[in-house]
N, C-alpha and C positions, 0 to 999 in steps of 0.2 A: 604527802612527801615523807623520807626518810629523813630523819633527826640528824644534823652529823658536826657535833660539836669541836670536834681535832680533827684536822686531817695530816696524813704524815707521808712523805713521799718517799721511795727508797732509790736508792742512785744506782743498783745494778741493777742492769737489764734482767727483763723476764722474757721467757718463753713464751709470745703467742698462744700456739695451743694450750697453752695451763687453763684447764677447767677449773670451778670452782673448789673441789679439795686442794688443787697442786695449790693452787693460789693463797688458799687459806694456809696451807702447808708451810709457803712460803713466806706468809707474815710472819707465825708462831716462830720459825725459825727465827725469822730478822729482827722484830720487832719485840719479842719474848712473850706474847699474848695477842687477843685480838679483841680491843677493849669495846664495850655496847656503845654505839655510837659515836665510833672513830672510822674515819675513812682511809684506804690505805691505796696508793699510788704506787703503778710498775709503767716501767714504759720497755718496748722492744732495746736494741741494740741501735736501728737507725732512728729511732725515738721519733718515727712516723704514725705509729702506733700505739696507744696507753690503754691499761686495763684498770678498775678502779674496784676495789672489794670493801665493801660497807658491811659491820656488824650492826643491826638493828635493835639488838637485846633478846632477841628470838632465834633468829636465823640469819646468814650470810648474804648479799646480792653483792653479782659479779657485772659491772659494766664493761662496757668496752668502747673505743674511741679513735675514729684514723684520721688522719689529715690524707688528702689527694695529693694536694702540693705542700713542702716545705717538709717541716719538722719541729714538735713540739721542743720546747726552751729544756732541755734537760740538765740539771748540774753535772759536770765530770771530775769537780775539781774538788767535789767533797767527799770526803769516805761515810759511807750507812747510809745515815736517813737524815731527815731534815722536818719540820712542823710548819705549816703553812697555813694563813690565814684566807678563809673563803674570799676574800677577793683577791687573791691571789691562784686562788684554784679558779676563780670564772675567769678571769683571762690566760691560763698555762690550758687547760680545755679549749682555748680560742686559739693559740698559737702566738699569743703574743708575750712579750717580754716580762714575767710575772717578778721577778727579782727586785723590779721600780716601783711596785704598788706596795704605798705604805711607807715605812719608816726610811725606807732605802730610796727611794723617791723625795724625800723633803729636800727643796732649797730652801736655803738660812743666809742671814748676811751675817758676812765675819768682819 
């Protein structure tokens, strides 16, 4: 398995076809680098679709991801990017509401 200590999501859409340079391209742009061991999240426009571009320390791997039905939880309400915690990435990969897992998720009594 690939090591992937940070993951970071970007809230504008990408382009589909971006093969692995455009994509890498397009971290270096957003991101200002593309650190060994951070993973980097694009999703399309109808955010049915997400691509996923992992630095290993080596070289680049470019996944890719579609849902048949629905549409993955996309933020629109944030400007850049955002850090997200691997369980938060196993359910936005699921389709489910990743915003609730973890800190944003606690009930408290007040």
């Amino acid at each position: 398995m690939i090591r992937v200590d940070c993951v970071w999501l970007c809230v504008a859409p990408l382009d589909m076809r971006a093969g692995t340079e455009s994509a890498l391209a397009k971290v270096v742009n957003v991101f200002g680098a593309a650190r060994p061991h951070h993973a980097y999240l694009f999703a399309n426009r109808r955010a049915n679709r997400m691509k996923v571009l992992v630095h290993d320390g080596i070289g680049v791997w470019l996944a890719a991801r579609r849902l048949n039905q629905g549409k993955f939880v996309w933020p629109k309400d944030v400007a850049g990017t955002m850090a997200m915690t691997n369980a938060q990435l196993d359910a936005l990969v699921l389709g489910l509401p990743w915003q609730r897992i973890g800190e944003a998720g606690v009930i408290t009594v007040l």
